[in-house]
N, C-alpha and C positions, 0 to 999 in steps of 0.2 A: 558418491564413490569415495572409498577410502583412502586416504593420500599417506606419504609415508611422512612419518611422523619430521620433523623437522630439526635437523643435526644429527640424521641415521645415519652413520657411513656408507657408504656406498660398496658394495660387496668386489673385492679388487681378486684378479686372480694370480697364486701365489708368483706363476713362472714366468707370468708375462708382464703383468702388474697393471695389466689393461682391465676396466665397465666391462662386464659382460653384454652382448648385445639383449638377454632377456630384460637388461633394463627399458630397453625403448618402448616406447608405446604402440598401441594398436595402429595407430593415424602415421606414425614413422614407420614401421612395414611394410604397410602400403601404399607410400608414397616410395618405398627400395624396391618394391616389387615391382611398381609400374618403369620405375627408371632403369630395370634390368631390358636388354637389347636383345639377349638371345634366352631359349630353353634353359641351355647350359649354364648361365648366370644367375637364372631365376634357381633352379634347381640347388645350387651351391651355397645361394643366399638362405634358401627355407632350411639345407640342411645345415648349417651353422646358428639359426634362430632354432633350430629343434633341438640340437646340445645344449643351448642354451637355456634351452626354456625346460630339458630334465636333470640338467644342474641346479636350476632353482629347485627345481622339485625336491631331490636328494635335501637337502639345506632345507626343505617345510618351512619357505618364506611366506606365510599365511597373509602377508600383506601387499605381496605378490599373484595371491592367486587367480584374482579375478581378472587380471591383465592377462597372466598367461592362456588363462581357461579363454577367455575373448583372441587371441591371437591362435589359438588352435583351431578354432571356428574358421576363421580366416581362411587357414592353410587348410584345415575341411572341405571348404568350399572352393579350392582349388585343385582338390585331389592328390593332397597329399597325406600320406597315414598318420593319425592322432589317438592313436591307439593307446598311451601311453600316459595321456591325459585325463582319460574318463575318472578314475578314483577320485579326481580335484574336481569333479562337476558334483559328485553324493558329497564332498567334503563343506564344500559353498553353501548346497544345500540345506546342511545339517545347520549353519550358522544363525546367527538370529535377524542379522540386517537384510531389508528389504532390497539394496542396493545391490549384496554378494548373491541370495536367493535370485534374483532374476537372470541374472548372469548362467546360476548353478541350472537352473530349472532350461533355460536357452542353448546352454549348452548339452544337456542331457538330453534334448528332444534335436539336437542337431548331431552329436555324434555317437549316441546310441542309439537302438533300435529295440524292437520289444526279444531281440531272439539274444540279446546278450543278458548274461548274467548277472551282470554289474546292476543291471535295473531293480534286481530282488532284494540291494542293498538300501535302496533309497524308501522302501516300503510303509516303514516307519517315519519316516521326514515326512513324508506324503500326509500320511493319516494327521500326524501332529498341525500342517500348515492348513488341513482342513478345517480345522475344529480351530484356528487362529482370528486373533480379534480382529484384525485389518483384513476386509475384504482383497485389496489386492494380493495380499499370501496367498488369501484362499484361490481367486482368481487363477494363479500361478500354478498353485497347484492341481487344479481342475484342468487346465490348458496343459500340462504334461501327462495327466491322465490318458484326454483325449486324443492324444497324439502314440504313445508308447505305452499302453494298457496290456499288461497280460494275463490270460486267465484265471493267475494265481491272485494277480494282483484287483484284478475286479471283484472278487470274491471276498477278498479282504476290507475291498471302500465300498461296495454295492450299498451298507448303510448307511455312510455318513453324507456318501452322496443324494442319496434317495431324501435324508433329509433336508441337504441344502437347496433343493427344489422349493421348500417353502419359507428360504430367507430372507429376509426383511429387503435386503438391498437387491433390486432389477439386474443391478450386473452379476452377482452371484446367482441368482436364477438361470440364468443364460448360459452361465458357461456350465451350471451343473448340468443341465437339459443334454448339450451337445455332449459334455463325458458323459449322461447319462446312456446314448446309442453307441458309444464305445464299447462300456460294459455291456449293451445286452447282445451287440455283436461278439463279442466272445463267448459270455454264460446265456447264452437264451432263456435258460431257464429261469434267471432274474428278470427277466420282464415283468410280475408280475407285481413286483415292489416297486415297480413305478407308473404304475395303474395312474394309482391317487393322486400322486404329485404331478402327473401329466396332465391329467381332465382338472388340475386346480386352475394349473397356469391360462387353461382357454378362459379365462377369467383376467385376465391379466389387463394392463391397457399400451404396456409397454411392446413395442412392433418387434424389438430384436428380441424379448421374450417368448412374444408371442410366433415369431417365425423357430426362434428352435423350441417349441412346445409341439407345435405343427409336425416340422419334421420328427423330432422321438414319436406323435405319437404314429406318424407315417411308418416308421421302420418296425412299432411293434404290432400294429396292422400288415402291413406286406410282410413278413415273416421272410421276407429275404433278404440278406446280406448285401445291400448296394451300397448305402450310403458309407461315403469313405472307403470305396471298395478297392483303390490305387494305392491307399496307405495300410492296406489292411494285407498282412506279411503272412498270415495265417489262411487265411480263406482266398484272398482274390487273387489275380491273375501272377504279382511278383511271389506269390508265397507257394505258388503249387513249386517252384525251383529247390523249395526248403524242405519237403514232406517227400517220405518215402512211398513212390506207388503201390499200392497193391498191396497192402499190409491191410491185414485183416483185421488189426486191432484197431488201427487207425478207420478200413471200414465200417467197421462194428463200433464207433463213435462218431463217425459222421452219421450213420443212419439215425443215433440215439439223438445227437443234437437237431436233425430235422424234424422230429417225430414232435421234439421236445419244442422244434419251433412252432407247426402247428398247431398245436393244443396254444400255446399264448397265441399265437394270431387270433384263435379263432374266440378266444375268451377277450382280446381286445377291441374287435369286430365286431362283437354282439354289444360291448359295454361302450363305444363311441360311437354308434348307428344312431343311437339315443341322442347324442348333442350333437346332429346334423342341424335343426334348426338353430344351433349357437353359430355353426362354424357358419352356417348363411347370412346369421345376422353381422357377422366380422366380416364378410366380402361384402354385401350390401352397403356398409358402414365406407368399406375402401372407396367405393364404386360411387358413392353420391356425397363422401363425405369435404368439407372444408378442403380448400387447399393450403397443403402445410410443407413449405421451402424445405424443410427436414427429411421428408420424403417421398418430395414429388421426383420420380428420373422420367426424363422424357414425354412429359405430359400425364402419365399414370401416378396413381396415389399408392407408392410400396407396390408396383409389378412383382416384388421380387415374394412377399407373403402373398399378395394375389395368386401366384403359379400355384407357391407350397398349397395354400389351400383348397385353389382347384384337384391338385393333382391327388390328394387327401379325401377328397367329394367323391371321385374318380375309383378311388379304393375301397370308400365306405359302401359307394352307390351299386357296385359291381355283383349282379346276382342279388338285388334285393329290390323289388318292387315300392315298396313304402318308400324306403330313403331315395329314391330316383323320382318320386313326385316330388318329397319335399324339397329337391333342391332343382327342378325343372323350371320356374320360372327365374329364379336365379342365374341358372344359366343361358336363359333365353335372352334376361336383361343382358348378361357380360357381351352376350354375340353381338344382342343389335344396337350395343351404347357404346361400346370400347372402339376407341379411332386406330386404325393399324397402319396409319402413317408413320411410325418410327418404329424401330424396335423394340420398346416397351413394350407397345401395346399391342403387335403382331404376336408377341411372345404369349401374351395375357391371350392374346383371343387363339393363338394355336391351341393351350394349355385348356383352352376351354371344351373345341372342338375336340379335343381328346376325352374330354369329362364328359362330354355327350355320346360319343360311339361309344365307350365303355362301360357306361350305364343302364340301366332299363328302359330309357327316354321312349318317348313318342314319338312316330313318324315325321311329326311336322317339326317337331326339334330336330331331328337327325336330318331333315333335309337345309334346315335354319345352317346348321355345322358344313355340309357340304358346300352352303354357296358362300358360308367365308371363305372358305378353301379358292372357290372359285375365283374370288376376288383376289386371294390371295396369287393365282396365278397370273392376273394383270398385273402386279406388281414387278416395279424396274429393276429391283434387289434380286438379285438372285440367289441368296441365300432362302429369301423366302419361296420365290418360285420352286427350290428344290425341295425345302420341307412340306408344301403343297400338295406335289406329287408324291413324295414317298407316302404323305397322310392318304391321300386318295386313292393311291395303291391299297393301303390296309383295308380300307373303308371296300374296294369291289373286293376282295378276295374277302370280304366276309358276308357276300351275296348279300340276298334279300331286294329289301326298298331302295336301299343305301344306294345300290349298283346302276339302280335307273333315276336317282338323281344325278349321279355323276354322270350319267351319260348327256346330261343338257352342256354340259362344258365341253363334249367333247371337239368341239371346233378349236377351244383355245389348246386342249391338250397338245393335237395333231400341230401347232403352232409351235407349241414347244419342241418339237421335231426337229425341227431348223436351227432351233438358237446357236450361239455361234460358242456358249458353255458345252463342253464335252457330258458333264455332269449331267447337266438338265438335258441333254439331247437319248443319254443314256435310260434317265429315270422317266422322260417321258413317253420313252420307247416301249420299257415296263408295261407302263402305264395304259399305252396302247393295247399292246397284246392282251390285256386283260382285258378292254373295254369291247374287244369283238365276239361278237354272237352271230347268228343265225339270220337276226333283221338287219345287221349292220355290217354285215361283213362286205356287202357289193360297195360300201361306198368306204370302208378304211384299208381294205385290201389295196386298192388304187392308190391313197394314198399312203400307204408304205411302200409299193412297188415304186412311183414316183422317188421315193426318198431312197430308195435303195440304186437309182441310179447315180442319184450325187451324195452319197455316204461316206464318209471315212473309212478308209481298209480296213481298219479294227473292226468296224460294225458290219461291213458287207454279209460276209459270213452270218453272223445271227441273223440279220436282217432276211435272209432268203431262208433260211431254214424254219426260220418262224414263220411267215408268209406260208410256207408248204405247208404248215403245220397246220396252220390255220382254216387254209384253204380244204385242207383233207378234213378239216372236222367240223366246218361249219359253209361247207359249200353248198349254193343252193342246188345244183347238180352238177354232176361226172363233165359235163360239157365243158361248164365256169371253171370244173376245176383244172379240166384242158388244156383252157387261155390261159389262164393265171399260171399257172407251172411255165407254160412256153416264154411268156412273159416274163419270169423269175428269171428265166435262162438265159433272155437275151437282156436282163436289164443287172445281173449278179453276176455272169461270168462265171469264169474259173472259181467262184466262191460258193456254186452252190455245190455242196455237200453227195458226196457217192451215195448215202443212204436215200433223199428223197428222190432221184431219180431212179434208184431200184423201188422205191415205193412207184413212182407212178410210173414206171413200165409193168408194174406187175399190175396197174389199174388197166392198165389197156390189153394187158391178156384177156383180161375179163369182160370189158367191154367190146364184145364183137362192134356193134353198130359205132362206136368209138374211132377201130381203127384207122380206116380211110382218113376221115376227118383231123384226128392226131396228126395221121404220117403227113400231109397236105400241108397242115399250118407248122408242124416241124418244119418240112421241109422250105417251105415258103421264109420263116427266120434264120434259116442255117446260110439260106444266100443272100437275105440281106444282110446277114453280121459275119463277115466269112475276116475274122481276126485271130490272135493271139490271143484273146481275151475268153474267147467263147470257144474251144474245145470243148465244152464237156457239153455245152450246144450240138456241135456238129456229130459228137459221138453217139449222144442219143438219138438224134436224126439218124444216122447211119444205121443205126439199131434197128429202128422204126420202117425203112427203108428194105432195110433187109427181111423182114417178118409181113411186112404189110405192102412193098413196096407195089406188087401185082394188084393187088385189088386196088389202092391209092389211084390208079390211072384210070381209073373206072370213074371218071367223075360225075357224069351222068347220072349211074345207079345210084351213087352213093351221099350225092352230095348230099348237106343237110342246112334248113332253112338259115337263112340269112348269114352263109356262108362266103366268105367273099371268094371271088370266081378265080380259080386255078387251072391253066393249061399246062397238066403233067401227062408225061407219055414216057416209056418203058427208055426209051434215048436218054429221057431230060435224067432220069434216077439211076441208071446204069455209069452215063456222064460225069453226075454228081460223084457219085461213088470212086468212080475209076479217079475220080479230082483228088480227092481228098487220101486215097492210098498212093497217090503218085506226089503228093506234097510231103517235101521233106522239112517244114515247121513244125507238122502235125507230128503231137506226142505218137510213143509206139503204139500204145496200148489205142488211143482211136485209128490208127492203119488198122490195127490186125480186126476193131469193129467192122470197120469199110472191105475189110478182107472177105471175111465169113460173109459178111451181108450179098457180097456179090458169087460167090461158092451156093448161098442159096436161092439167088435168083435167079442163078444159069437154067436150071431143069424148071421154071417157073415162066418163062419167057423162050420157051424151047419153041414157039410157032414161028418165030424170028430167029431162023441162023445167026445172022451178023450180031446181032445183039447175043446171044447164047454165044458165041466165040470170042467178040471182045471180054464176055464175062470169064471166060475158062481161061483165056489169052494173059487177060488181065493178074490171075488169082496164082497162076502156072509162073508167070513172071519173076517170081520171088522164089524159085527154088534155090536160089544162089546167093541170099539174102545174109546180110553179113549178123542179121538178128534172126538167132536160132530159132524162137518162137517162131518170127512170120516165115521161115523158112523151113520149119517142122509139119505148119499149119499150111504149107503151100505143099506140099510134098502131097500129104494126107489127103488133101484136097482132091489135088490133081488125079490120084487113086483113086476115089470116088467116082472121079468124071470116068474113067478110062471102063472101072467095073459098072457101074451102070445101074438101071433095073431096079428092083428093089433095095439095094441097098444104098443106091444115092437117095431114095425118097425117103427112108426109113432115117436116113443121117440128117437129108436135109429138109428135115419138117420143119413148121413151125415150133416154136417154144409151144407147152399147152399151159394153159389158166394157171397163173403162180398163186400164191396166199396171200392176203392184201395184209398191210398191215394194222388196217383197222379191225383186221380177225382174229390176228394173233398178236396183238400188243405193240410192244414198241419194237420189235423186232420186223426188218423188212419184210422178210419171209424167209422162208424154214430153210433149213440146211440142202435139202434133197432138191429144194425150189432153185436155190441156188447154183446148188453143180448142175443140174439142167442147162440154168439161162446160161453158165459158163458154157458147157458145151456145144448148146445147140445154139445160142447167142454171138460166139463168136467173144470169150475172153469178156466181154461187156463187166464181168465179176471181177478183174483184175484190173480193169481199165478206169473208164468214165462212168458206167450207169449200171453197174451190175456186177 
């Protein structure tokens, strides 16, 4: 660092005759800034260090500058504006000492960005510190590249970089590599100037060379924009803030630059498929080589080029037969050699089972991938458990073989169900739902009914709707799917969802031989769980009740084998009914169910007066009802009984056969389906199930 020459005067200010405070140094600011107590004091001290540091500026104290450029970084990094500073970072840079250059080049990659225009100045220092005999200039310069590169600007060093790819010193290599994915993230269309310089370095022996050789020639194979895609102001997620939407030019130049990506992806794809056998013999080399204290982490030799390389294998191997043998036993070794005791090596061996599913592999490789996984879910970490599952997840949603491996773990999955992590209870929930089918669904149905009694609120909800889902698409019959719904209801509560109980009332339209059996074991849970909890229970019941209630008593005729034995009579359902509209807990919308239902069991139960008059007694009761519906519907009603004849049968039929939704999609059923069960249901479409 430059010091000031010795017997300088010290620059005095005329009015006050006092050091200006830009003399202090960097290490004296911050030790004022920490000794500041409040906001207000911090704030007061940076703005009097900021006069002072653009009074030196005015006065082009050139032996100044690198102190103040360092103390603007500071106040940078604390959020304060140094806007006024940047000219002195291209000034530094311009200089010839390697001391003021690093300072210049640190500070240009700290307080500008590639969207200021000041960067267009420096363009020229750049090119000149490339072509510079001290590797660290060039160094410098390549590292400001990579960080703050704009289209202009790569276009301008795309050569000089491309040729310090083949520089004699390893650490110039390295940092050209890594500027080199800067520039072709901008120009893509320069990809292909660094073809050569890229397949030289896999030749290399050096690991930090040979890891950014790896990655450039990763990013000019995937043909997409990730690497560095946080600092990347133009393409990735902070930069879409900067660009105008929907501008057609701007359109009509990203489409050009995609177009433009593909052709080099695919010219660098066909020309590194060819050194699949190198990049093998450089993870084999990791994998059984020497241990070397330089870069062993965690038991693994360089985990960290072991990933890039798999995940490169990964790219190559994808849609090509050829290259997915030559690298199959290579990745057969990494599965069954690599220890996933640490994070190293779990890392290595995930990075691997990714390079197998994404590959051509063979069945017994792909099953090799799954039971890492699986082991990976005995694991104590839960970081790993969770990457486990999300992999496994991928792995069944892309069917096949894959799918019935993974179902040999499914015991450990359903374990992760329980964990006491939200996360893993969530992804193995996932998890689940996907691993059920047609032969399995009798034994994981139970077990998520189970887990949906002791669930988290958050999950109750999905937990029953999925269950229904399930249940409706992979039941081994209408019966199973019977239980399992009633089941849901009394073990989900208030959480199961208005849609699946209009899906399965609209199943038991359709199932005659159904009904009796449904209304029986409804009714049968609606008295054992008669809580707060289970309305939307007891409303379907009452549904049920209402439409089937009369044949239901018929136990005899209807009962069905291995039925557990039920003594209902036209008392026990009339009772019920009359209970559950004369409780004032029960939501409105289940009375006015229990309402209708007993409206249409009066003329249904007409052999029995007493019963036929409790039922009219009952429905008649509510003309005076301070809720206008149940007292609209009581009115109406009561009409009905009084006219008689055919037009109480015509009013109080049954609902007939609704749409199921496995006929018409995801929709419960059709509109027309709907104002029916409203009407003739009894509100059921406004309420709990309809």
């Amino acid at each position: 660092r430059r010091r000031v020459p010795a017997g300088t005067p010290a620059r005095v200010h005329l009015r006050t005759g006092a050091t200006p405070v830009a003399m202090t140094r960097l290490r004296e600011l911050i030790r004022s800034v920490r000794q500041c107590k409040t906001s207000a004091e911090e704030r007061a001290l940076i703005a009097k260090e900021s006069a002072a540091i653009r009074a030196s500026l005015r006065e082009d104290e050139h032996f100044m500058r690198h102190r103040n450029v360092a103390k603007l970084m500071y106040m940078h990094m604390l959020g304060y504006p140094t806007h006024f500073g940047q000219m002195e970072c291209v000034k530094l840079i311009a200089t010839a000492g390697f001391p003021e250059k690093r300072v210049g080049y640190l500070g240009l990659m700290i307080l500008l960005d590639e969207r200021q225009e000041v960067t267009m100045l420096v363009t020229n220092s750049i090119k000149n510190d490339l072509g510079h005999k001290n590797h660290f200039i060039v160094g410098l310069a390549l590292c400001a590249l990579g960080n703050i590169c704009t289209a202009e600007m790569a276009r301008d060093v795309a050569p000089e970089v491309a040729g310090l790819l083949n520089n004699r010193n390893s650490y110039v290599r390295k940092k050209a590599a890594l500027c080199a994915i800067r520039v072709v993230n901008k120009v893509p269309e320069l990809a292909e100037s660094f073809l050569d310089g890229a397949e030289a370095l896999l030749a290399d022996r050096h690991h930090g060379v040979l890891l950014a050789a790896v990655t450039l020639i990763l990013r000019l194979c995937d043909g997409e924009n990730e690497t560095y895609s946080e600092t990347d102001y133009g393409g990735g997620v902070r930069g879409r803030g900067f660009q105008k939407a929907g501008s057609k030019k701007d359109s009509r130049a990203s489409t050009e630059r995609d177009a433009s990506n593909d052709d080099a992806s695919s010219a660098a794809l066909t020309r590194f498929r060819r050194r699949v056998p190198d990049l093998v013999k450089i993870l084999r080399a990791l994998l059984h080589g020497a241990y070397s204290a330089e870069h062993d982490v965690g038991g693994q030799h360089d985990p960290f080029l072991q990933v890039k390389l798999l995940r490169l294998l990964r790219v190559l191997g994808a849609g090509d037969a050829e290259a997915s043998d030559l690298m199959s036993d290579c990745l057969a070794n990494v599965a069954s050699n690599v220890n996933a005791g640490k994070n190293a090596g779990a890392a290595v061996l995930y990075e691997a089972v990714r390079c197998v599913v994404g590959v051509e592999s063979v069945g017994g490789l792909r099953v090799l991938a799954v039971n890492v996984l699986g082991r990976f879910l005995a694991d104590k970490d839960n970081n790993v458990r969770y990457v486990a599952l999300n992999a496994l997840a991928k792995v069944v949603g892309a069917a096949g073989a894959d799918a019935q491996a993974v179902q040999r773990h499914r015991r450990t999955i359903v374990e992760c169900v329980k964990d006491g992590d939200v996360t893993i209870r969530r992804s193995a929930l996932n998890l689940v739902y996907s691993l059920v089918n047609a032969s399995n669904v009798q034994t994981l149905v139970p077990e998520l009914l189970d887990y949906l009694e002791v669930a988290d609120l958050e999950f109750k909800a999905d937990v029953a709707k999925r269950v229904a889902n399930l249940c409706s698409k992979f039941a081994p019959s209408d019966r199973y799917r019977v239980d399992a719904f009633v089941t849901t209801l009394v073990k989900g509560g208030a959480f199961v969802a208005r849609d699946e109980c209009r899906s399965f009332l609209a199943l038991l339209t359709n199932r005659v031989e159904l009904q009796p059996y449904a209304t029986r074991a409804l009714f049968r849970a609606a008295h054992e769980a008669r809580d707060d909890a289970h309305f939307p229970l007891i409303g379907v019941a009452c549904w049920a009740l209402g439409e089937y209630g009369d044949v239901a008593v018929d136990v005899a005729g209807t009962k069905l084998a291995e039925e557990p034995p039920t003594a209902l009579t036209a008392r026990d359902v009339v009772d019920t009914l009359r209970s559950v509209l004369a409780d004032a807990r029960a939501p409105q919308d289940v009375r006015r169910v229990a309402m209708v239902a007993l409206a249409k069991l009066a003329p249904r139960f007409s052999t029995d007066e007493n019963i036929k008059k409790d039922c009219v007694d009952a429905v008649s009761a509510f003309r005076a009802s301070l809720d206008l519906e149940m007292q609209q519907r009581s009115a109406e009603f009561d009409r009905v009984f009084r006219v008689g004849g055919d037009v109480a049968a015509a009013t109080l039929e049954r609902v007939p056969p609704m749409a199921l939704r496995d006929e018409v999609g995801a929709s419960a059923s059709s509109a027309a389906d709907l104002r029916m069960a409203g009407a003739a249901g009894g509100g059921l479409g406004a309420g709990t199930a309809g």
